[in-house]
py3Dmol code that shows the C-alpha trace and the ligand (Angstrom):
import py3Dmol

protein = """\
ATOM      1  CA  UNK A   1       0.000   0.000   0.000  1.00  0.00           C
ATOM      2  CA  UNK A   2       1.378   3.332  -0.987  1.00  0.00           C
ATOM      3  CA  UNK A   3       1.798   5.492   2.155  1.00  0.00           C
ATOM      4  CA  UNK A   4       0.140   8.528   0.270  1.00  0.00           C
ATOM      5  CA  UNK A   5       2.801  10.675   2.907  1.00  0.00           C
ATOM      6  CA  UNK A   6       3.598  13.354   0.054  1.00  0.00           C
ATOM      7  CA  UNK A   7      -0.257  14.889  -0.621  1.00  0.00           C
ATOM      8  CA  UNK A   8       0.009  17.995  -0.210  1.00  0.00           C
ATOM      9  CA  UNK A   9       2.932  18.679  -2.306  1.00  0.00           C
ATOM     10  CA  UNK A  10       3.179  19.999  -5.855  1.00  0.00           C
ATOM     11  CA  UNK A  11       6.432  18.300  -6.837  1.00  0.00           C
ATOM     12  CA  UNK A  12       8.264  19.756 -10.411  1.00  0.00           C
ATOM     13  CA  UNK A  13      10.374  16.908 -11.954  1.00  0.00           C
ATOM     14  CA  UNK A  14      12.710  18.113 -15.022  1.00  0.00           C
ATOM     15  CA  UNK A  15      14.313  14.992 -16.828  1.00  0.00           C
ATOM     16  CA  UNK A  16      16.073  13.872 -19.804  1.00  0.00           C
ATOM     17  CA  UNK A  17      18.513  15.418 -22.265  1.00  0.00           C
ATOM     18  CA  UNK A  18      17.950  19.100 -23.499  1.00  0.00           C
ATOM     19  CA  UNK A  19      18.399  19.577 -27.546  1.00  0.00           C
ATOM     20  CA  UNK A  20      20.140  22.752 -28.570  1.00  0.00           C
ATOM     21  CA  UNK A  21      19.711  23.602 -32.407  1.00  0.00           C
ATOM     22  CA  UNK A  22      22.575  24.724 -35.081  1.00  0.00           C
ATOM     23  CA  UNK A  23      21.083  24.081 -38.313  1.00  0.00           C
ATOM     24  CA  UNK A  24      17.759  22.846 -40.117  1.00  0.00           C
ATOM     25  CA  UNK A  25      19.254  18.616 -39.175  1.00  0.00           C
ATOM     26  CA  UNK A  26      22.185  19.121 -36.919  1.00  0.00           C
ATOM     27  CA  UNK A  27      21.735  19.660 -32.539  1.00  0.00           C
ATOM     28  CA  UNK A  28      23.723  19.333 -29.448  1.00  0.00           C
ATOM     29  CA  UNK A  29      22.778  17.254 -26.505  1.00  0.00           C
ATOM     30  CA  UNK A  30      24.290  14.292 -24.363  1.00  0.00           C
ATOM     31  CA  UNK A  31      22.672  10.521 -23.948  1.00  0.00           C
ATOM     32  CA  UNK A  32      21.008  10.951 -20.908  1.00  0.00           C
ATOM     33  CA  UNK A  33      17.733   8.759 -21.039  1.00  0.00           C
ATOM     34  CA  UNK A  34      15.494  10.453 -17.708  1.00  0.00           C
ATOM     35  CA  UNK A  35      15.085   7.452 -16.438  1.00  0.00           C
ATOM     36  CA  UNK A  36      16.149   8.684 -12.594  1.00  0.00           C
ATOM     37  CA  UNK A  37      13.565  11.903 -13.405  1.00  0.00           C
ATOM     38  CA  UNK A  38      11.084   9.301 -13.794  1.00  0.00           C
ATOM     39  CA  UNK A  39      10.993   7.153 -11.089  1.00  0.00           C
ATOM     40  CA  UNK A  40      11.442  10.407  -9.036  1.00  0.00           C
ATOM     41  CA  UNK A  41       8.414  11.452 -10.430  1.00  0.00           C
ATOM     42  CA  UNK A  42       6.454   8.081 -10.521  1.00  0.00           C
ATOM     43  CA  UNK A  43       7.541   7.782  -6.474  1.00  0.00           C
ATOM     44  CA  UNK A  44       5.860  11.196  -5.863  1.00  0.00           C
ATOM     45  CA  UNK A  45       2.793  10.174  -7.758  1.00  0.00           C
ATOM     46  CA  UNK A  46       2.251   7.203  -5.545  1.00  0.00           C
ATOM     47  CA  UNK A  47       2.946   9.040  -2.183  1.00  0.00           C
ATOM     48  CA  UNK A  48       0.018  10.926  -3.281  1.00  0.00           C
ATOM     49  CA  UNK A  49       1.816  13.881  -4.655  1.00  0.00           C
ATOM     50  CA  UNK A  50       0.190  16.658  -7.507  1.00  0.00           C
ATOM     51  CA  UNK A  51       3.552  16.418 -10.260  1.00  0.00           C
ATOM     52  CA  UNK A  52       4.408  18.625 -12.548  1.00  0.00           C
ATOM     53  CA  UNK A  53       7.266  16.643 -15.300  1.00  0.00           C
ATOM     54  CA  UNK A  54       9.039  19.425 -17.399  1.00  0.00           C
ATOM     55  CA  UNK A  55      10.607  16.775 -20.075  1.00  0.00           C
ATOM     56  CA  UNK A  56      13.169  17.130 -22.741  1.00  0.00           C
ATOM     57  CA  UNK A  57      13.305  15.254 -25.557  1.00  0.00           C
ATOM     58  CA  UNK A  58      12.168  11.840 -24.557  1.00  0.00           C
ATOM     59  CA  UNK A  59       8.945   9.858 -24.051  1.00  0.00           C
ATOM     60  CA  UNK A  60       7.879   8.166 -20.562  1.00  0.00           C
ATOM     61  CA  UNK A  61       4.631   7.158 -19.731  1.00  0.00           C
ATOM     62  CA  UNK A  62       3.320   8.690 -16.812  1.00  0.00           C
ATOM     63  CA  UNK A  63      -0.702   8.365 -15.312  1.00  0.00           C
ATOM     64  CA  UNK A  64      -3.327  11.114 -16.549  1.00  0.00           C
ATOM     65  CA  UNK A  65      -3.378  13.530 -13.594  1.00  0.00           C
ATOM     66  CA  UNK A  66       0.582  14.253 -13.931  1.00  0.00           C
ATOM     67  CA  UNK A  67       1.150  17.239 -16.110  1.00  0.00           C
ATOM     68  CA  UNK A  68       3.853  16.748 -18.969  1.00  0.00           C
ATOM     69  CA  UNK A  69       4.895  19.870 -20.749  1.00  0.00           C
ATOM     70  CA  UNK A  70       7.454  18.796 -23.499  1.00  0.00           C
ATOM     71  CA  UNK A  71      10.317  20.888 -24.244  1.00  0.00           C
ATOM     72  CA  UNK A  72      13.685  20.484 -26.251  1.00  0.00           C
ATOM     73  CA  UNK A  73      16.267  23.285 -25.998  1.00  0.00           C
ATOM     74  CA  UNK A  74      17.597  24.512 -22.247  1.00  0.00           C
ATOM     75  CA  UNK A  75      15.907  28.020 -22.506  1.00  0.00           C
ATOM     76  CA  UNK A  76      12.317  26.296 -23.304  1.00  0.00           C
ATOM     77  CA  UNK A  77      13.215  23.986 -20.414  1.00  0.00           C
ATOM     78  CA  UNK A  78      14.416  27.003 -18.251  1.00  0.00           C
ATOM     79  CA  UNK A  79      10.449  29.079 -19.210  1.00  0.00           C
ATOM     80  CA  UNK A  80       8.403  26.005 -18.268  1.00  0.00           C
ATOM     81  CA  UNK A  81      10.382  25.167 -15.059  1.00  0.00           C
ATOM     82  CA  UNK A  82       9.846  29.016 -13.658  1.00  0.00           C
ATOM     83  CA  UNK A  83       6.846  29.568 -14.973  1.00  0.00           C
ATOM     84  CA  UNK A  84       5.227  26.439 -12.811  1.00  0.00           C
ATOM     85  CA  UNK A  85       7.876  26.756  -9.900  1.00  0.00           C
ATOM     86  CA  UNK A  86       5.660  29.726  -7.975  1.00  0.00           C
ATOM     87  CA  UNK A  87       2.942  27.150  -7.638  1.00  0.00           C
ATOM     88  CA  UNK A  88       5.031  23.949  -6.491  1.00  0.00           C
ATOM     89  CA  UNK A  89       6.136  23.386  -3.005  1.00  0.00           C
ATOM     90  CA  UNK A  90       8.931  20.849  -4.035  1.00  0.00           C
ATOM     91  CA  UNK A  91      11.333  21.039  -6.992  1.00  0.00           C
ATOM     92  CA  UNK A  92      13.746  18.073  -7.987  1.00  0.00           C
ATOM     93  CA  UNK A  93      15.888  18.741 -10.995  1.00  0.00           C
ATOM     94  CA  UNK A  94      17.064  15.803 -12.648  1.00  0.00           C
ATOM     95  CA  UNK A  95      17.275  17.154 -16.239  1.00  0.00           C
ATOM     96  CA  UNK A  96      20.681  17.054 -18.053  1.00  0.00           C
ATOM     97  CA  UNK A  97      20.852  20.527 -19.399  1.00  0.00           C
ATOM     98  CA  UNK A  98      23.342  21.407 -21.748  1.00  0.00           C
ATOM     99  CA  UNK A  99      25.079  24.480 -20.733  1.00  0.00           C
ATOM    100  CA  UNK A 100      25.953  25.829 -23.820  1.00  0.00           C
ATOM    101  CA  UNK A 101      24.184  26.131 -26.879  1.00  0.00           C
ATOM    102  CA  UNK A 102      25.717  26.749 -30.343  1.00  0.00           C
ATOM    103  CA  UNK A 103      25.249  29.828 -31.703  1.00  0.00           C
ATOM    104  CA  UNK A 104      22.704  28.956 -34.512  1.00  0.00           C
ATOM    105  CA  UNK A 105      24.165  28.608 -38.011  1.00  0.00           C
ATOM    106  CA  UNK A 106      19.922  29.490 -39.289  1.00  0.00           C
ATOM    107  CA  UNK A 107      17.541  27.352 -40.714  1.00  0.00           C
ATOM    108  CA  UNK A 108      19.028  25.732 -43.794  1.00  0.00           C
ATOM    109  CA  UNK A 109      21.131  23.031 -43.920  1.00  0.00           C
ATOM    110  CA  UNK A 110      24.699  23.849 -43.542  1.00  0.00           C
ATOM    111  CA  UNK A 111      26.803  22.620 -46.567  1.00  0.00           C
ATOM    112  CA  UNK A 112      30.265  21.469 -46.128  1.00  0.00           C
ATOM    113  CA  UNK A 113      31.289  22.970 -49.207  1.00  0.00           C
ATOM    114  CA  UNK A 114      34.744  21.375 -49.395  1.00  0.00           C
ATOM    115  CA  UNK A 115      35.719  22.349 -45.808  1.00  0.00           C
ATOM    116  CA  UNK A 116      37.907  19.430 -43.432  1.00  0.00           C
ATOM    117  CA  UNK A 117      37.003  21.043 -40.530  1.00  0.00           C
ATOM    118  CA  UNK A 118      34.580  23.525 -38.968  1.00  0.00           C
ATOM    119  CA  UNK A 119      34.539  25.651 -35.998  1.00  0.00           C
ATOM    120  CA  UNK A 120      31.161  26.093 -34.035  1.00  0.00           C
ATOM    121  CA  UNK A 121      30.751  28.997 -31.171  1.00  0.00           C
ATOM    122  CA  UNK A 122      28.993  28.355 -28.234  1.00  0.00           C
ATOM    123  CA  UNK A 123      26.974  30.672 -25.684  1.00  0.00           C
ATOM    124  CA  UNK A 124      26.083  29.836 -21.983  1.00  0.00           C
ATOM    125  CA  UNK A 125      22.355  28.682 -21.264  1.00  0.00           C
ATOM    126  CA  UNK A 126      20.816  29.842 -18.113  1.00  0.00           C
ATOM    127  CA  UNK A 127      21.568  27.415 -14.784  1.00  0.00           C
ATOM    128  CA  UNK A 128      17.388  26.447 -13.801  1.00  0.00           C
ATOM    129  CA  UNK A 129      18.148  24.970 -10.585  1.00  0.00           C
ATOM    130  CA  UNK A 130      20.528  27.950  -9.455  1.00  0.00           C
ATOM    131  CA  UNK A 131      17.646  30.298 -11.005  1.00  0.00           C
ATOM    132  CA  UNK A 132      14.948  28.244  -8.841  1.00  0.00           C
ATOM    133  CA  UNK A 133      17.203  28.041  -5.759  1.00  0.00           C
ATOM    134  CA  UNK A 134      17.588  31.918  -5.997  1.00  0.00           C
ATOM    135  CA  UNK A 135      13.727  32.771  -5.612  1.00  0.00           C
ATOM    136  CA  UNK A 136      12.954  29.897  -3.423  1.00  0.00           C
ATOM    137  CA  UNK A 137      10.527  30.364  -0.297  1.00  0.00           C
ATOM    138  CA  UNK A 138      10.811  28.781   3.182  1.00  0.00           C
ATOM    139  CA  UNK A 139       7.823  26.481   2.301  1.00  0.00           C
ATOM    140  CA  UNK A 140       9.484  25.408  -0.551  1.00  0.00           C
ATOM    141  CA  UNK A 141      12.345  22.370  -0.408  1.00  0.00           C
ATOM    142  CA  UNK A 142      14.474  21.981  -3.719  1.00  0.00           C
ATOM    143  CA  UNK A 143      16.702  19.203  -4.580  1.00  0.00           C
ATOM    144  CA  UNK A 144      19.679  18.834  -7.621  1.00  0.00           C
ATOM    145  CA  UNK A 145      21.363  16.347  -8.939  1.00  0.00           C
ATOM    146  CA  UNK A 146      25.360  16.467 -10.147  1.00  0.00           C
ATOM    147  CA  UNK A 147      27.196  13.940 -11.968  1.00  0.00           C
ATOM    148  CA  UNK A 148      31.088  14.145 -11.335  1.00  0.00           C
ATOM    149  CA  UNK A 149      34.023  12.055 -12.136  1.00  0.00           C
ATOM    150  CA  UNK A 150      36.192  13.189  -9.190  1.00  0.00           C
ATOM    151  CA  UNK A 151      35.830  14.939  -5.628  1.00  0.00           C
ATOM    152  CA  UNK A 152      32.132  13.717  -5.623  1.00  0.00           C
ATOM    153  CA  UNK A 153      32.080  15.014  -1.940  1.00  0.00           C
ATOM    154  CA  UNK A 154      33.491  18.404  -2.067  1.00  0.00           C
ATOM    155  CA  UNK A 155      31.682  19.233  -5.026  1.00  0.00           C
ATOM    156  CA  UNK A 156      28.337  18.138  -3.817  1.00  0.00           C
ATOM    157  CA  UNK A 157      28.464  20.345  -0.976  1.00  0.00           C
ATOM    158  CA  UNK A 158      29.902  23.454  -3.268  1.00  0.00           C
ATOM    159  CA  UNK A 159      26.555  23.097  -5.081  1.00  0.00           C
ATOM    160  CA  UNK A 160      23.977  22.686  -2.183  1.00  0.00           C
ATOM    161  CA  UNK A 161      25.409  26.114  -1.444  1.00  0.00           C
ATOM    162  CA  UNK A 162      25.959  28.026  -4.374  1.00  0.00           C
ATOM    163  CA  UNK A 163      22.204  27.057  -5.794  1.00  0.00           C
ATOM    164  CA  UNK A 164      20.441  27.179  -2.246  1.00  0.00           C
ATOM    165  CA  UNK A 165      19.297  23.637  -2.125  1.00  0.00           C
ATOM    166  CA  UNK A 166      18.025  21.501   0.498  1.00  0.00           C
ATOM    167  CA  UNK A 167      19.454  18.244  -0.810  1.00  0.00           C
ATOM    168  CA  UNK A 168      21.649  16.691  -3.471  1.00  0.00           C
ATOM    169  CA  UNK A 169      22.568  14.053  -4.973  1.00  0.00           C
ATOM    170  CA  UNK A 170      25.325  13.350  -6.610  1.00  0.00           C
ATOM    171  CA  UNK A 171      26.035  10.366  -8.710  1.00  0.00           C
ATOM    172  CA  UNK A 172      29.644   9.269  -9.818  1.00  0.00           C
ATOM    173  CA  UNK A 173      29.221   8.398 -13.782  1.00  0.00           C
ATOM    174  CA  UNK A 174      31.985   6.932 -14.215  1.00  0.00           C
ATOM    175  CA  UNK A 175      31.868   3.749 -12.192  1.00  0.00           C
ATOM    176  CA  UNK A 176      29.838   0.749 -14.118  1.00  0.00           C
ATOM    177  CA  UNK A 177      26.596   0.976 -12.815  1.00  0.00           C
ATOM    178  CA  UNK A 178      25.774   4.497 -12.616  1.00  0.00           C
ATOM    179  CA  UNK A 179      24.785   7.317 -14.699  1.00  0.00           C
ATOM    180  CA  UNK A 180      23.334   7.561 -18.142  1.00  0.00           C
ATOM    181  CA  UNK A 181      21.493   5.155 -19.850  1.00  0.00           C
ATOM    182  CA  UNK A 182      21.813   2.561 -16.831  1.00  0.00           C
ATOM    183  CA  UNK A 183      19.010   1.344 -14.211  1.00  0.00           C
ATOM    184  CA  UNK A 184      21.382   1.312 -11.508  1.00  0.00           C
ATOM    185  CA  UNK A 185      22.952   4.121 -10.143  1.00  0.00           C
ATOM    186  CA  UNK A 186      25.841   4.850  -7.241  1.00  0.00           C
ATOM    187  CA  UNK A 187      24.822   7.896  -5.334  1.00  0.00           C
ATOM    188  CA  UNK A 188      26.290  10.220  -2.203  1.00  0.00           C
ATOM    189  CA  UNK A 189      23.635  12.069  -0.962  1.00  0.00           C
ATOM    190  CA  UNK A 190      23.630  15.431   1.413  1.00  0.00           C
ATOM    191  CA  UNK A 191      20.947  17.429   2.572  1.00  0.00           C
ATOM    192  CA  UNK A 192      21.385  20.981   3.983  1.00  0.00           C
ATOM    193  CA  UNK A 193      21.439  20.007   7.756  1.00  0.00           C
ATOM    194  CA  UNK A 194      24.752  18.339   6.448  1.00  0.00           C
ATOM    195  CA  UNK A 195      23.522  14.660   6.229  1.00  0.00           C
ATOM    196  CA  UNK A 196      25.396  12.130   4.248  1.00  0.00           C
ATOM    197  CA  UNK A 197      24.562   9.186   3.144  1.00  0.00           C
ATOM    198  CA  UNK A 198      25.991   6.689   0.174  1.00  0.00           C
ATOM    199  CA  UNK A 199      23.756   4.657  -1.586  1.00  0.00           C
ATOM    200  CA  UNK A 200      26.013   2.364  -4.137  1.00  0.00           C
ATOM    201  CA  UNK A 201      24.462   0.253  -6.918  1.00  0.00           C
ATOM    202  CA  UNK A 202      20.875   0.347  -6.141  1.00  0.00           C
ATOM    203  CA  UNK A 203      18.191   0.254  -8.724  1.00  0.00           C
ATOM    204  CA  UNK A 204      17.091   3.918  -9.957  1.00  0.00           C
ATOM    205  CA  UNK A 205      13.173   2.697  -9.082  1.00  0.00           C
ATOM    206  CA  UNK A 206      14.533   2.250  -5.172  1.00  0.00           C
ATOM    207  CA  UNK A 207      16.957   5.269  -5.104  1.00  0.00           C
ATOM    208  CA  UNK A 208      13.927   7.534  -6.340  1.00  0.00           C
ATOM    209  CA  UNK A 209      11.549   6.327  -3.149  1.00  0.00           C
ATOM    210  CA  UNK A 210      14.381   6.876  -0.725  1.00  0.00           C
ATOM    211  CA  UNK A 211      14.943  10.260  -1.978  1.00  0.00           C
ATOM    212  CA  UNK A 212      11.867  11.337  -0.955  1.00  0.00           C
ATOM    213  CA  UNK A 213      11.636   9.220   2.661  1.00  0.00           C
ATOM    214  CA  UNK A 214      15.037  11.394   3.244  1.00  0.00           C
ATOM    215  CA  UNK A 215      13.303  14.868   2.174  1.00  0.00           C
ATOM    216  CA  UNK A 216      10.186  14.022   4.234  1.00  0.00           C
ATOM    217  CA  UNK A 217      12.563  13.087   7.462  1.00  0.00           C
ATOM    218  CA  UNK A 218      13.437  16.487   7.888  1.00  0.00           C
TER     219      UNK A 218
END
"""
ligand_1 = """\
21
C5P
O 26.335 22.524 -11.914
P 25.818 21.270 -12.512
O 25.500 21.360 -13.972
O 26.609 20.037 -12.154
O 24.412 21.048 -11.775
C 23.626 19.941 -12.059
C 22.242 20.206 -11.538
O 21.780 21.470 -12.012
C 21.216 19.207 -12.002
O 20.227 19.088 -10.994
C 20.675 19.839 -13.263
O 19.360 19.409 -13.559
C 20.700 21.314 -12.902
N 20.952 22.236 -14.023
C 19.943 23.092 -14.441
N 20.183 23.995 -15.451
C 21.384 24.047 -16.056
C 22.418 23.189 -15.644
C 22.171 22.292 -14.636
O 18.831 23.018 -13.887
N 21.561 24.923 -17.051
"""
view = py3Dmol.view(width=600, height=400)
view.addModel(protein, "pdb")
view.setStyle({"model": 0}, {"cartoon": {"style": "trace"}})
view.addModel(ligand_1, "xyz")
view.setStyle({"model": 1}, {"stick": {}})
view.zoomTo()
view.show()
């Protein structure tokens, strides 16, 4: 029986990859598959929470009453996440944003035109979670996620900090097991009160309800 221990809550979920255009074929993005956004999200649903999924450019299933709104690029992703984020009471940011985005090379195709090489500029998209950490209230709780391939400790706690969060996780990508495209994951988790806790090689489904028993500890 689902405890139903999260109504009450409006939980926002971002997940998956963002897409960030250069030409009429060509984008920029990264593999990840939102699989850990949603379970996250699936978790809240069953603990009775309302859940809002801001989702880049892949397809989960998720019941009726949760509210998709389908984006590609970061800045689309960044407009839907605070535009809803006033109403929620609970963010958890699992999307992997890019952050940069070419400078666009317009609408047609480019044509390689006898070049052997090409040089793209990028610009800097907008951090969401540091943006949603900024304005948050006291009655609202926000968690992030960072992947890292070294000094998973000291960098988790730089980020609870710098984007005002009450808990993060951070998962280490490189060891098998973990990160994109897997079901497992290896995670080191700290909330603000300075709680650690590692969780290695557990299913994404089980990391995602343990996540929220931590959140609704304190
Ligand atoms: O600083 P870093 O990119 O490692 O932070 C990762 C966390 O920030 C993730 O929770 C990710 O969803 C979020 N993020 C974001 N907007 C960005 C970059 C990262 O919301 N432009």
């Amino acid at each position: 029986v689902s405890p139903d221990d999260m109504s009450g809550k409006h939980v926002l979920i971002t997940l998956g990859p963002t897409r960030e255009k250069w030409d009429a074929v060509r984008f920029w993005s990264n593999p990840s598959s939102g699989l850990m956004g949603a379970c996250i999200a699936m978790a809240a649903w069953l603990r009775g929470a309302k859940v809002t999924v801001v989702s880049g450019p892949v397809n989960w299933w998720f019941p009726a009453d949760v509210n998709v709104i389908k984006v590609d690029s970061a800045r689309q992703m960044f407009e839907a996440a605070t535009d809803v984020w006033p109403e929620c009471t609970t963010g958890c940011l699992t999307a992997a944003v890019a952050d940069f985005r070419p400078v666009p090379h317009g609408d047609s195709k480019f044509k390689k035109a006898g070049q052997d090489s090409l040089s793209v500029n990028f610009e800097s998209n907008s951090d969401i979670l540091k943006t949603l950490g900024a304005t948050k209230r006291d009655d609202q709780e926000l968690i992030g996620f960072a992947a890292e391939t070294s000094d998973i400790e000291k960098a988790a706690a730089g980020k609870l900090k710098a984007k005002n969060l009450d808990m993060i996780i951070a998962n280490l990508i490189n060891m098998p097991g973990a990160g994109f495209e897997s079901f497992t994951n290896s995670v080191y988790v700290l909330d603000k009160s300075g709680r650690a806790e590692e969780w290695p090689n557990l299913p994404k489904t089980e990391i995602a309800w343990r996540i929220w028993d931590l959140l609704l500890q304190n």
